[in-house]
C-alpha positions as CSV (number, residue, x, y, z in Angstrom):
1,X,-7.8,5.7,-24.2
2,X,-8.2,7.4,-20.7
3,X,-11.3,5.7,-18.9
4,X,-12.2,1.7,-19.3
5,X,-16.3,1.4,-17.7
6,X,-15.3,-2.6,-16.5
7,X,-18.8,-3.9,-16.2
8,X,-19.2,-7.6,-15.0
9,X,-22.9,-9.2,-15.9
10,X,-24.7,-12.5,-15.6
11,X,-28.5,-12.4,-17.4
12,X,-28.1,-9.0,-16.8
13,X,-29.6,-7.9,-20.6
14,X,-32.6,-6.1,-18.9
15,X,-30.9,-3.9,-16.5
16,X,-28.4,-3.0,-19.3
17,X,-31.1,-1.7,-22.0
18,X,-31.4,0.9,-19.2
19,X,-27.6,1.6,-17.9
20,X,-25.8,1.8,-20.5
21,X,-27.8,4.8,-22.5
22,X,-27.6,6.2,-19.1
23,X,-23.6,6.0,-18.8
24,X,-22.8,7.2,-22.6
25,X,-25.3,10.5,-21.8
26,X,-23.0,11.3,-18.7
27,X,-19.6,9.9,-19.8
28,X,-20.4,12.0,-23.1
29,X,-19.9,15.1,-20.8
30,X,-16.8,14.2,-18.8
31,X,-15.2,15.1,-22.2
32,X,-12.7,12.6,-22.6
33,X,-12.6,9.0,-24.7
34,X,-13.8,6.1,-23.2
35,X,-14.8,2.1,-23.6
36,X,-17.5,0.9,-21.7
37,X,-16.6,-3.6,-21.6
38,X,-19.2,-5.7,-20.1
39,X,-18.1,-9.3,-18.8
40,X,-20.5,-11.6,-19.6
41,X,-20.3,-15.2,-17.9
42,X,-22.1,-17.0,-20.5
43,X,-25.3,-15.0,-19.8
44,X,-28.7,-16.9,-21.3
45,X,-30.5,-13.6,-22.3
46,X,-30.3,-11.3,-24.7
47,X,-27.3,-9.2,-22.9
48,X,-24.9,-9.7,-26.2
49,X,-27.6,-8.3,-28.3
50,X,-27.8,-5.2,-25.8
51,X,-24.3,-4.8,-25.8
52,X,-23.7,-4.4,-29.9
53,X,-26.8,-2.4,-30.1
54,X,-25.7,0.0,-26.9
55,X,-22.1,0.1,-28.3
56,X,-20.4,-1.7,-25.8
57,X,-17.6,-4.6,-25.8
58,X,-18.7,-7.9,-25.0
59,X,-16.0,-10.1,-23.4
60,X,-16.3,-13.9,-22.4
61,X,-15.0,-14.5,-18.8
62,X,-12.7,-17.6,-19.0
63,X,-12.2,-17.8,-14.6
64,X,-15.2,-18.3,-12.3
65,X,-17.1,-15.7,-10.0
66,X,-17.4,-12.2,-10.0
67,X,-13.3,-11.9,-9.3
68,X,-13.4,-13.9,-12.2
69,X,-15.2,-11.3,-14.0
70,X,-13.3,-8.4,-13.1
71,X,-10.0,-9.5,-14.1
72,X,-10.6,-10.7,-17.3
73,X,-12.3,-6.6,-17.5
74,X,-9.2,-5.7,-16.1
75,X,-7.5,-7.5,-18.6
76,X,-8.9,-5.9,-21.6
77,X,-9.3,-2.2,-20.7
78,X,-6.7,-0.2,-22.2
79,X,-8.0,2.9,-20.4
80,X,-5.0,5.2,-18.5
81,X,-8.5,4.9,-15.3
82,X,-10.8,1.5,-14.9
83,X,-14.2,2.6,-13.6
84,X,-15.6,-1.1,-11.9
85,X,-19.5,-0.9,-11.3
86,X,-22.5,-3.3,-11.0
87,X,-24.7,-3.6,-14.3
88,X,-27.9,-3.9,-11.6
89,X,-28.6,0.3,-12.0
90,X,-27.5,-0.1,-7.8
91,X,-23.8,2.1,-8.7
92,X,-26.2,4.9,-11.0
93,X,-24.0,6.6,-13.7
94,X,-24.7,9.9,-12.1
95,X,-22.2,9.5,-9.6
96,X,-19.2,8.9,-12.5
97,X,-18.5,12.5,-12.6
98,X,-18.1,12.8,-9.0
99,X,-15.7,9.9,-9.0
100,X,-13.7,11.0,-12.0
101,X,-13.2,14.5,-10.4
102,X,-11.5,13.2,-7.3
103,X,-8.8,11.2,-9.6
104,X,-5.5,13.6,-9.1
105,X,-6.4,12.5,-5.4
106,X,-5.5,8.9,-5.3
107,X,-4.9,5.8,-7.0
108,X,-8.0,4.4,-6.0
109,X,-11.2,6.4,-5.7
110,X,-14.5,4.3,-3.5
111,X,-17.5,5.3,-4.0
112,X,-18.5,4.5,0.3
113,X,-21.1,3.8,1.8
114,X,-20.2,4.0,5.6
115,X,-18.1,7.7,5.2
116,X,-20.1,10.4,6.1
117,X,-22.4,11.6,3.5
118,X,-22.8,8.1,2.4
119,X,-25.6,5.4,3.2
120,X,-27.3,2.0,1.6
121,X,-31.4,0.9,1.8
122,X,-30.8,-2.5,1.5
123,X,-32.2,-5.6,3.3
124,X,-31.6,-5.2,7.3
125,X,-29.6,-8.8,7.5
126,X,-27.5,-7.3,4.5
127,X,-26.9,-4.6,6.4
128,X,-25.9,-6.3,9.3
129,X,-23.5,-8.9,7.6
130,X,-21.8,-5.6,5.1
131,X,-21.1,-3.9,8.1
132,X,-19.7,-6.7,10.3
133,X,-17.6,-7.5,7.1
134,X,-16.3,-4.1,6.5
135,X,-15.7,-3.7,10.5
136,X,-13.6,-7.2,10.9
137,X,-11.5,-6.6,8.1
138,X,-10.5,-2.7,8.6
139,X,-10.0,-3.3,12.4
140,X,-7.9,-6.7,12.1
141,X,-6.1,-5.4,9.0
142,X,-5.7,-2.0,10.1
143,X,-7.0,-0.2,7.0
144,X,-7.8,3.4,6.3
145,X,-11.1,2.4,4.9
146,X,-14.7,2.2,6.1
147,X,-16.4,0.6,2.9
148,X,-14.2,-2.3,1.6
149,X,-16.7,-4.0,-0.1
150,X,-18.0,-1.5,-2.4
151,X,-17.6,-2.4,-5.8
152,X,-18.3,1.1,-7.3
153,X,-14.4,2.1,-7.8
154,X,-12.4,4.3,-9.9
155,X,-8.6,3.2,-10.8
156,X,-5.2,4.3,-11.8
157,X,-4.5,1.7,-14.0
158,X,-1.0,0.9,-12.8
159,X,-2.6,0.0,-9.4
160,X,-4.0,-2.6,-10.9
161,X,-1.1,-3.9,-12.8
162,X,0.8,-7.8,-11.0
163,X,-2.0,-7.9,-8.8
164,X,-1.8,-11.9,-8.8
165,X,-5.8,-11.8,-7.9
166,X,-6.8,-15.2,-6.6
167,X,-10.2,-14.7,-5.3
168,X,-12.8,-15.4,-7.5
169,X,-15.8,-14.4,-5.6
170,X,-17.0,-10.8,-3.9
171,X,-14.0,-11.2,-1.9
172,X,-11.9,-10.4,-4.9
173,X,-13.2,-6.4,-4.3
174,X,-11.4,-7.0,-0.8
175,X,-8.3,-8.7,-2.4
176,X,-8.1,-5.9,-4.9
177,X,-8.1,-3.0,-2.5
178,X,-5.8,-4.7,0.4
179,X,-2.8,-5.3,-2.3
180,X,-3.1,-1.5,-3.8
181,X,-2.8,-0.2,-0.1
182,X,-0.1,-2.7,1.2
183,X,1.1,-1.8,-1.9
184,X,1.6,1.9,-1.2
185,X,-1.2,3.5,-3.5
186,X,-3.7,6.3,-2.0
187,X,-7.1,5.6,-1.5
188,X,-9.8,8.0,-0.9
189,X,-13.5,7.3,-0.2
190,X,-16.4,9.8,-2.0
191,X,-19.8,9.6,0.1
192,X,-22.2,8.0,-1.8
193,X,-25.9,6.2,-1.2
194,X,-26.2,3.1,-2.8
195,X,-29.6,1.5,-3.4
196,X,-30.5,-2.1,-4.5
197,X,-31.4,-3.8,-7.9
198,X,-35.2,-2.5,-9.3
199,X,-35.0,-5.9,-11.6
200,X,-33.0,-9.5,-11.4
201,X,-31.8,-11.4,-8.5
202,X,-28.6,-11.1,-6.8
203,X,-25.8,-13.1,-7.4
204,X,-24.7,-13.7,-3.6
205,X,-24.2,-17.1,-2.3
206,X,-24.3,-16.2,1.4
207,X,-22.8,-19.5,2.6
208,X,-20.1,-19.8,-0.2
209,X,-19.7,-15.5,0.5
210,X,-18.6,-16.3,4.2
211,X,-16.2,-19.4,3.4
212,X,-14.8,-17.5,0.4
213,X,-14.0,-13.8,2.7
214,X,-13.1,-15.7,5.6
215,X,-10.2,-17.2,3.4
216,X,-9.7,-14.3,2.2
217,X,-9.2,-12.6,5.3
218,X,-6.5,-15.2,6.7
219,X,-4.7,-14.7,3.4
220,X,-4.9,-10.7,3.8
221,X,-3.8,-10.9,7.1
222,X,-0.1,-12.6,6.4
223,X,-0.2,-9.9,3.8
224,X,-0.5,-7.0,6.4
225,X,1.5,-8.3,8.9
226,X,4.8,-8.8,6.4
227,X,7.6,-6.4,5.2
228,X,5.8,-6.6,1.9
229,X,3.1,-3.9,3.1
230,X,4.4,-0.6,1.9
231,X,3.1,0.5,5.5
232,X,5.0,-2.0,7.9
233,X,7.4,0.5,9.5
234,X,4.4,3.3,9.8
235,X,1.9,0.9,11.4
236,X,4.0,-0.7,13.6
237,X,4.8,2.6,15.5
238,X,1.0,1.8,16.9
239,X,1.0,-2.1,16.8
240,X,-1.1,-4.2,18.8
241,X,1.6,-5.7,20.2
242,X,3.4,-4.0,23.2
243,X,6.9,-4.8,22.5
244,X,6.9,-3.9,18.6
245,X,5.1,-0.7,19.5
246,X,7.1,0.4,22.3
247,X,10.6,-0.9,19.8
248,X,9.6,1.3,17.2
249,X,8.8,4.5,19.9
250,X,12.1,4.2,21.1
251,X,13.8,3.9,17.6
252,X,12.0,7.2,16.8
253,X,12.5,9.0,19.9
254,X,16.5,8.3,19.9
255,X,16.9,9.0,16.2
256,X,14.8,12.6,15.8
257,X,16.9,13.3,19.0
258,X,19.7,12.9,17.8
259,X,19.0,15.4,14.1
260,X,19.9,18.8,13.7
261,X,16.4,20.3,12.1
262,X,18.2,23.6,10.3
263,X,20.5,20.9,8.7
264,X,20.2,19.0,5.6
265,X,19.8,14.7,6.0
266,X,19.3,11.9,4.0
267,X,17.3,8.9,5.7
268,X,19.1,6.0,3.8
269,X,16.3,2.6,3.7
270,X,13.7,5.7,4.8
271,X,10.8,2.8,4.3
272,X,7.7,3.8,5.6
273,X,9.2,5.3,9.1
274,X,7.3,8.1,10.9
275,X,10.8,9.3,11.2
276,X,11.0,10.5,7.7
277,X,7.6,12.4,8.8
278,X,9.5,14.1,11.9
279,X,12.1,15.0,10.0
280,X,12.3,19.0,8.7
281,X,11.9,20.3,5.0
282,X,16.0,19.7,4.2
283,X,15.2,15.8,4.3
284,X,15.4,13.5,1.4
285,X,14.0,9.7,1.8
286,X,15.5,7.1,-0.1
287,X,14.6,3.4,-0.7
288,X,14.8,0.4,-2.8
289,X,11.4,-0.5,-2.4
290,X,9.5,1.9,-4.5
291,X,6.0,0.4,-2.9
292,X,7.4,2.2,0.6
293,X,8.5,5.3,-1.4
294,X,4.3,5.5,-2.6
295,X,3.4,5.2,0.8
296,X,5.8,7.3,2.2
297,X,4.6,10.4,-0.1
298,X,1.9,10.8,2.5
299,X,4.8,12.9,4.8
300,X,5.5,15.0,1.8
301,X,9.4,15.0,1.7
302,X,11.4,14.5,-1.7
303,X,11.6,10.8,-2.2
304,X,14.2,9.0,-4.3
305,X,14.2,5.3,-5.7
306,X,17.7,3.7,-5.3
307,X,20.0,1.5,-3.1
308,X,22.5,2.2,-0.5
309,X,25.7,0.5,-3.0
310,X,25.2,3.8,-5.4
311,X,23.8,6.5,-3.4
312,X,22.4,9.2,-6.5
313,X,23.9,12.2,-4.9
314,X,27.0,14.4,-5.2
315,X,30.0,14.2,-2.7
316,X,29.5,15.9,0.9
317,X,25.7,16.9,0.0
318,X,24.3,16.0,3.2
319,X,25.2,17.3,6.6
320,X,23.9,14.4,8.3
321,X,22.7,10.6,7.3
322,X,20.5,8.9,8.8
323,X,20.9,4.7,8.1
324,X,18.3,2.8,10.8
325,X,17.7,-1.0,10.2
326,X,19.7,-0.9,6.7
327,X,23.1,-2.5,6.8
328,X,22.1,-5.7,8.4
329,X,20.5,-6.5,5.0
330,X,23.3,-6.1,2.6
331,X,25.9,-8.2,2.4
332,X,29.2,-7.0,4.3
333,X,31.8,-5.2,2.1
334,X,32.8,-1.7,1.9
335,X,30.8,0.2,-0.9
336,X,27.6,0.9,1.3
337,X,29.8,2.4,3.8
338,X,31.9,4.2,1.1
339,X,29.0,5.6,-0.6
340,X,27.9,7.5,3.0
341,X,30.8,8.5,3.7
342,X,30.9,10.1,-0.1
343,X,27.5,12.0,0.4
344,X,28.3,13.1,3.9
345,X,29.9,16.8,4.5
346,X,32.8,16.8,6.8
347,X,32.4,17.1,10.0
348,X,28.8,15.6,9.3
349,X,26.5,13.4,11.5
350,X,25.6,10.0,10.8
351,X,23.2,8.2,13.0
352,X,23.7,4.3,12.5
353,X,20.9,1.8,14.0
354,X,21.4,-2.0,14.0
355,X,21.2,-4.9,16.1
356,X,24.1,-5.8,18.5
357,X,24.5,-9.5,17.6
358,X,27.3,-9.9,20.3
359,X,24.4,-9.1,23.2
360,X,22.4,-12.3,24.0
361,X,19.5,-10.0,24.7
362,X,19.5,-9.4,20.7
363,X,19.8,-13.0,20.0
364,X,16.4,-14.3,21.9
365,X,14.3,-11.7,21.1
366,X,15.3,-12.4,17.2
367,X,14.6,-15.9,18.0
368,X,10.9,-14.9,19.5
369,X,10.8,-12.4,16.8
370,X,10.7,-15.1,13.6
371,X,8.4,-17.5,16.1
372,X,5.6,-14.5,16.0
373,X,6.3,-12.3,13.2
374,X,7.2,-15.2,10.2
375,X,7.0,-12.5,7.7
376,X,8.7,-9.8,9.0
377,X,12.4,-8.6,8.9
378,X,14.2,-10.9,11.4
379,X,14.0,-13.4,8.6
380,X,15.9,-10.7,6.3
381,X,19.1,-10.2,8.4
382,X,22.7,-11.4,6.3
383,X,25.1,-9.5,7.9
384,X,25.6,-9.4,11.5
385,X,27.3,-7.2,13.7
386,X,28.6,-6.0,17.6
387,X,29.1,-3.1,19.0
388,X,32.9,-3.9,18.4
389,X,33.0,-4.8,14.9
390,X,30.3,-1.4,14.1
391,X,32.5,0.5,15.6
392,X,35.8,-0.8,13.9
393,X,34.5,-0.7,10.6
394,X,32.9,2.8,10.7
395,X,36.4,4.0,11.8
396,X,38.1,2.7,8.9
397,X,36.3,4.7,7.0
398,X,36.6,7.9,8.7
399,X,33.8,7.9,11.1
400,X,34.6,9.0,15.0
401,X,31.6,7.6,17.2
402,X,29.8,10.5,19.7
403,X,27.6,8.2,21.6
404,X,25.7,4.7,21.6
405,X,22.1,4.1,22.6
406,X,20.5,1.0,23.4
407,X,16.7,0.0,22.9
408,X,16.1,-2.9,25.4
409,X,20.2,-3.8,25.8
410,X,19.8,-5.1,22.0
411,X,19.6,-2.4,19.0
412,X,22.3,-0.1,18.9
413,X,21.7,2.9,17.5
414,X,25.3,4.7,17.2
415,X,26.1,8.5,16.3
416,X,29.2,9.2,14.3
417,X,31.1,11.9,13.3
418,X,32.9,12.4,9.9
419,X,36.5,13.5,10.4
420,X,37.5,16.1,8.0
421,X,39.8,14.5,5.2
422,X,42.6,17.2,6.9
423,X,42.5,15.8,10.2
C-alpha cells in the first residue's frame, strides 16, 4: 500500500456522505493504491453506515481526544505515506495532489496556512488565538514552521514510527510535528487556504485547548533544549543565550581555521555542527546518532552511520580528522584513538576539541552548565581529560601536537600531526 487517508470523526456521518466520494474521484487520479480509515469515537449517527457504503475502514478509537484518534489511524495504516485531514470538508480533497507531489521533498509535507500563498476565513478570535499559538511555540521552540497547528499533513511513514505520543487533544498535531523535527526529518510547508466546516459543530474545548497546549508546550520545550534534538549543535550556533552562542562561534571559527579545504577530512561525532556545513566537498560526516545524520543532510555532505570504536573506512583515507566534543563520551581505552590514527594518512591533520578538566575555569562553567542546561551534554561527559594527559596519550599513538587553542581558558581544541610510521 503507498497512501493511508487517516481520517478522525465524531458524528461526522453528514459531512462524510459528501468527502469521501470527493477524495476517491481525486485519489483515483494520483494513480497509485490507497486506504482511506476513518476513526470514529463512538459516533451516534449514521457515520458507520457511510463508511461501508463509501468504501472506507471504520476503526474504534480506544484513547481519548483527537490525539487519541490519530494514533490509533496511525496505528492501522499500512500505507508507505499517511495523509491526516479533518472529515468537516475544511482540508478539501482538491489539495491531495498538491500535497502528494511535494513528497520526495520531505518527511513531512503541511498544508500552511500562514506561508505565503496561504490564508484561513475563520472566526476573528480564532484567528487571533491560531496565530498567537503558532507564534509562541515557533519563536520559543525555534522551529522552521509558521503553521504548527494545521492538521492537513502528508507523512513518510517512518516519521511516524516510536513517536511515544501522549497528547490526546489538538495539541497532539504539535506533539507530532515537534518530535519528527527534533528528530531530524524535513518538513516543508505547501500554501494552502483553509475555510471552516459548512455543517456540524466543532470539537474545540477552548478552556481545556489552552491547559492541554500549554502542557504541551513545557513538555516540547525540555525536548528542544536537550541533546535529543537532532538540531542541538546547529541551533545553538544562534542560541539565545550569550555564552552558548558565543562557545559554539568560537568552536567553529578555531576548527574551519584550522582545515585544509583542497584536502580530504572526516568530522568524527559530526552531529548537527555548522562545521560539517563549512567544510568543502572532500568531507565525510559521521555519527552514531542517525537522528543528527537526517538533520545534517540539509549541508549536503556524504554522511555515514557508525561509531568512533570501528571507524568504516580504509587505512590512511583521510588527510585530516576532525574529532570536536567526542572523546569525552567514550570510555577511556585505546581503540577510538587507534581507529583515527588507522584512517588518517601520514603526515595527516587531526584537530582534537575537548574540555581541559585540569583548568578550574572548565570545572565551574560545567557546574553552571548542568544548573541551566539539565538536558544537555555536560551530563554526558565519562572520560575526563588535561591538557597533560591529551597530549600524552595522542603521542603514544603517533600524534605530534602543532598548536593548542583555548575557548574561554576551558576547551582545548588541539592540532596534531601524524608522524609517518618511518620517522
Amino acid at each position: 500500500m503507498e497512501l493511508s487517508i487517516v481520517i478522525p470523526a465524531w458524528n461526522e456521518a453528514d459531512n462524510l456522505l459528501k468527502l469521501l466520494p470527493q477524495l476517491h474521484a481525486v485519489l483515483s487520479h494520483l494513480n497509485t493504491d490507497y486506504e482511506i480509515i476513518v476513526v470514529d469515537n463512538h459516533s451516534a449517527d449514521a457515520t458507520a453506515k457511510v463508511c461501508a457504503a463509501e468504501g472506507a475502514t471504520l476503526v474504534q478509537q480506544t484513547e481519548p481526544g483527537y490525539g487519541g484518534a490519530l494514533w490509533a489511524g496511525f496505528d492501522r495504516a499500512t500505507g508507505q505515506y499517511v495523509l491526516t485531514m479533518d472529515a468537516d470538508l475544511s482540508h478539501v480533497p482538491d489539495f491531495v495532489p498538491t500535497m502528494w507531489a511535494r513528497r520526495s521533498e520531505a518527511e513531512l509535507v503541511v498544508a500552511s496556512r500562514y506561508v505565503e500563498g496561504g490564508g484561513a476565513d475563520m472566526p476573528f478570535y480564532r484567528e487571533i488565538l491560531s496565530i498567537i499559538l503558532n507564534v509562541t511555540y515557533t519563536k520559543l521552540l525555534s522551529l522552521p514552521v509558521k503553521d504548527i497547528s494545521s492538521g492537513f499533513r502528508l507523512y513518510h511513514a517512518s516519521a511516524l514510527r516510536d513517536l511515544d505520543l501522549q497528547s490526546n487533544d489538538f495539541d497532539a498535531l504539535e506533539e507530532i510535528l515537534i518530535k519528527c523535527y527534533a528528530r531530524g526529518y524535513r518538513i516543508i510547508e505547501v500554501p494552502f487556504h483553509y475555510s471552516p466546516r459548512s455543517t456540524g459543530t466543532s470539537k474545540v474545548k477552548l478552556l481545556q485547548f489552552g491547559v492541554s497546549y500549554l502542557r504541551t508546550l513545557i513538555r516540547m520545550w525540555k525536548l528542544r533544549n536537550s541533546i535529543e534534538s537532532a538540531d542541538y549543535d546547529a541551533r545553538a550556533f544562534d542560541s539565545v543565550i550569550p555564552l552558548q552562542r558565543y562557545w559554539q562561534r568560537q568552536r567553529y571559527r578555531i576548527i574551519t581555521a584550522l582545515i585544509d579545504a583542497s584536502k580530504s577530512c572526516l568530522d568524527v561525532g559530526c552531529g548537527s555542527s555548522r562545521i560539517l556545513g563549512a567544510a568543502n566537498d572532500h568531507t565525510v560526516g559521521l555519527d552514531v546518532n542517525p537522528g543528527k545524520l537526517l538533520y545534517a543532510r540539509c549541508y549536503g555532505r556524504p554522511l555515514v552511520n557508525a561509531s568512533i570504536m570501528a571507524l568504516p573506512f580504509e587505512d590512511r583515507a583521510f588527510d585530516q580528522l576532525i574529532c570536536s566534543q567526542v572523546i569525552e563520551h567514550v570510555e577511556a581505552g585505546d581503540q577510538p584513538l587507534l581507529e583515527m590514527a588507522r584512517v588518517l594518512k601520514d603526515g595527516g591533520q587531526l584537530v582534537l576539541g575537548t574540555p581541559d578538566y585540569g583548568r578550574m575555569t572548565w570545572v565551574i562553567i560545567e557546574r553552571l552548565y548542568k544548573f541551566f542546561a539539565p538536558g544537555a551534554y555536560g551530563d554526558k561527559h565519562i572520560t575526563h581529560y588535561t591538557r597533560d594527559s591529551l597530549l600524552a596519550t595522542l603521542e603514544r599513538f603517533g600524534f605530534r601536537p602543532q598548536q593548542v587553542s583555548y575557548i574561554l581558558g576551558a576547551e582545548m581544541i588541539a592540532s596534531f600531526v601524524k608522524v609517518d610510521d618511518a620517522d
